[in-house]
C-alpha positions in Angstrom: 205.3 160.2 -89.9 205.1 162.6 -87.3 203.8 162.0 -83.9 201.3 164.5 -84.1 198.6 162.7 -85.8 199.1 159.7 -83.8 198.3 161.5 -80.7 195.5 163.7 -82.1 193.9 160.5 -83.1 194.3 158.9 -79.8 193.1 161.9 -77.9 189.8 161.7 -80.7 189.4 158.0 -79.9 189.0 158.7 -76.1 186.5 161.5 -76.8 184.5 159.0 -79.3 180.9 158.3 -78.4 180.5 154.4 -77.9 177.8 154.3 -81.2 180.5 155.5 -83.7 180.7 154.7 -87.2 184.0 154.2 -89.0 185.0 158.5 -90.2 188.2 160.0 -91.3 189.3 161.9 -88.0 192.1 164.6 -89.2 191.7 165.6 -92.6 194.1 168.5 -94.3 196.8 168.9 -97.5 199.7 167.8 -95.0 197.8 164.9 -92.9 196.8 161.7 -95.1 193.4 160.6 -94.1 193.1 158.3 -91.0 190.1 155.7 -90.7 189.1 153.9 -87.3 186.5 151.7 -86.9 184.9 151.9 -83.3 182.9 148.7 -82.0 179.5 149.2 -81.2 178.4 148.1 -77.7 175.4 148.3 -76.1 174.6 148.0 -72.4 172.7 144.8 -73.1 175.3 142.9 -74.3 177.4 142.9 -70.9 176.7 140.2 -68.9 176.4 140.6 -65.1 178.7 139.1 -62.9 176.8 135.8 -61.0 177.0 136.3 -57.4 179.0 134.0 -55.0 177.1 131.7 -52.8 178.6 130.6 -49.5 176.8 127.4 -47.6 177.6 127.1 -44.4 178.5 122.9 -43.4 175.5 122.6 -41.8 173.7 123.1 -45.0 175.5 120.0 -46.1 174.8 118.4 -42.8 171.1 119.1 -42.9 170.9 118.1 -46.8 172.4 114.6 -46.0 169.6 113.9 -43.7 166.7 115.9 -45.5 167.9 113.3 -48.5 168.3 110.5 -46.5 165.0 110.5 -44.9 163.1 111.1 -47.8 164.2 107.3 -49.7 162.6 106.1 -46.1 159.2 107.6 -46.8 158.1 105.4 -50.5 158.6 102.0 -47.8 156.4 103.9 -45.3 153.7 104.9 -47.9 153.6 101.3 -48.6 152.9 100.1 -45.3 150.4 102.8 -44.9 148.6 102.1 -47.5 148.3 98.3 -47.1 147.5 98.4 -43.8 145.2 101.3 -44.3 143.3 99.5 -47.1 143.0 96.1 -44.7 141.1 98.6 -42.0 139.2 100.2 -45.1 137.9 96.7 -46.1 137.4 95.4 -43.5 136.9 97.8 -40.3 136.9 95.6 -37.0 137.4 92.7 -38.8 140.8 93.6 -40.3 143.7 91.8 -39.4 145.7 92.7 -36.1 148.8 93.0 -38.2 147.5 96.0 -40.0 145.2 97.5 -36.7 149.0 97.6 -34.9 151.1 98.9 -37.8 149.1 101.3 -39.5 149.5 103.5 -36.3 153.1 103.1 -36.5 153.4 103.9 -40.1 150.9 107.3 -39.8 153.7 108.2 -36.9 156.6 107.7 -38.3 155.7 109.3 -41.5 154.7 112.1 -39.0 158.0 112.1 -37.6 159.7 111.8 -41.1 158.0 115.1 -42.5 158.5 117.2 -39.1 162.3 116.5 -39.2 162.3 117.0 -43.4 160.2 119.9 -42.7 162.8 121.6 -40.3 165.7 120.5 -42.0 164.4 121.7 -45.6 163.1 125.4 -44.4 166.3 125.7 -43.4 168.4 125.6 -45.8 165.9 127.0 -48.1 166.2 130.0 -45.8 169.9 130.0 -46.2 170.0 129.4 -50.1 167.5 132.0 -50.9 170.4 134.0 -52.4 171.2 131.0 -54.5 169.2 131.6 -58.0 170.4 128.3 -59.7 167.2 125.4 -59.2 165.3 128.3 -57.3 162.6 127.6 -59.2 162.8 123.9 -58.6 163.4 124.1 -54.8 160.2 126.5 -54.6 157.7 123.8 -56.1 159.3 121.2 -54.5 158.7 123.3 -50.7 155.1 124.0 -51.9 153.9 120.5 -52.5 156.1 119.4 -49.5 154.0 121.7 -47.3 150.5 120.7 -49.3 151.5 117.4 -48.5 152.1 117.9 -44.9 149.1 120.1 -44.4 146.8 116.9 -46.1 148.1 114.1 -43.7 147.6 116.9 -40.6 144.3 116.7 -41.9 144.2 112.7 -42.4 145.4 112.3 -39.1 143.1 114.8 -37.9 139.9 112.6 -38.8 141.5 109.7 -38.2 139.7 108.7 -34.8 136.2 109.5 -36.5 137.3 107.1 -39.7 137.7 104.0 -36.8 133.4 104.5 -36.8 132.3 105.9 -40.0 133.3 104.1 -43.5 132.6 107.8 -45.0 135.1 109.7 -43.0 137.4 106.1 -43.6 137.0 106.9 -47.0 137.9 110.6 -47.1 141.0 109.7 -45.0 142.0 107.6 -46.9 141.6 109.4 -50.2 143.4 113.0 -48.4 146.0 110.4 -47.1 146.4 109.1 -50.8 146.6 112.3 -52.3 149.2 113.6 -50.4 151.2 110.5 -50.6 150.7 111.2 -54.3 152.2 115.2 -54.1 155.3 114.3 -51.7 155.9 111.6 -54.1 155.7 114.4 -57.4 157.7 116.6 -55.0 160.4 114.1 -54.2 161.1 113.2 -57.8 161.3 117.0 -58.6 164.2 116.8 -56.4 165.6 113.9 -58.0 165.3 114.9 -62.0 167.7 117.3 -62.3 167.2 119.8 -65.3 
């Protein structure tokens, strides 16, 4: 066989379109037919490339106490809460127990979600890039700052709820619900997809 052929068929190959169907490429009485079966590709079959994400270490830092934090705010919602329901019940006559540690409790919880808060925009700022649980860590920011924005509000009110049992109530019930969506958003964190 001559090399002839071989190269006309390689030079035809190069000048294929991509969408080709197997066709004899040379044909004539000296040159035996030749047969090539082209794949067919698409654009939408190449995958892109995932970008490369670089965390700086005080992403990990920041993470370590963001995550550490939040297992300290269930106990404080518990102490809250029980205190809070003992001045609910029982206004001035509630134990002093619960007139001295629900303060405590409303500030620390404060303090918890101001240093979460800080520590959690943060790194979402510097993981925006990151697409994998973007989704996740959105919803999770979103009823973190729903929550935040409902105990502003609780504490807000909270001198006026010492006087009225109405305004108690509606502290109480804000303070409940947003106990309730930094709980949801907490778990989110936890179940991994």
């Amino acid at each position: 066989m001559s090399l002839v052929p071989v190269l006309l068929t390689a030079a035809l190959l190069a000048a294929a379109p991509a969408d080709s169907t197997p066709r004899p490429l040379v044909q004539g009485p000296l040159v035996a037919p030749v047969a090539l079966s082209l794949p067919v590709t698409s654009a939408d079959t190449v995958r892109p490339r995932r970008k490369s994400v670089t965390y700086s270490d005080g992403y990990a830092t920041r993470v370590t106490i963001h995550k550490t934090l939040s297992w300290a705010m269930l106990p404080l919602f518990a102490v809250s809460y029980a205190s809070g329901n003992q001045l609910l019940e029982k206004g001035s006559d509630a134990p002093e127990w619960a007139k001295s540690i629900h303060p405590l409790a409303a500030g620390g919880t404060a303090a918890l979600f101001g240093a979460n808060l800080v520590t959690g925009s943060w790194n979402l700022w510097e993981g925006r890039k990151d697409p994998n649980g973007r989704t996740r860590r959105l919803v999770h920011s979103a009823l973190f700052l729903a929550a935040s924005g409902g105990f502003a509000y609780a504490g807000s009110i909270a001198e006026e709820a010492e006087e009225n049992g109405d305004k108690r109530r509606l502290h109480r019930n804000v303070a409940v619900g947003s106990m309730s969506l930094s709980t949801a958003s907490w778990l989110l964190m936890l179940v991994k997809n």
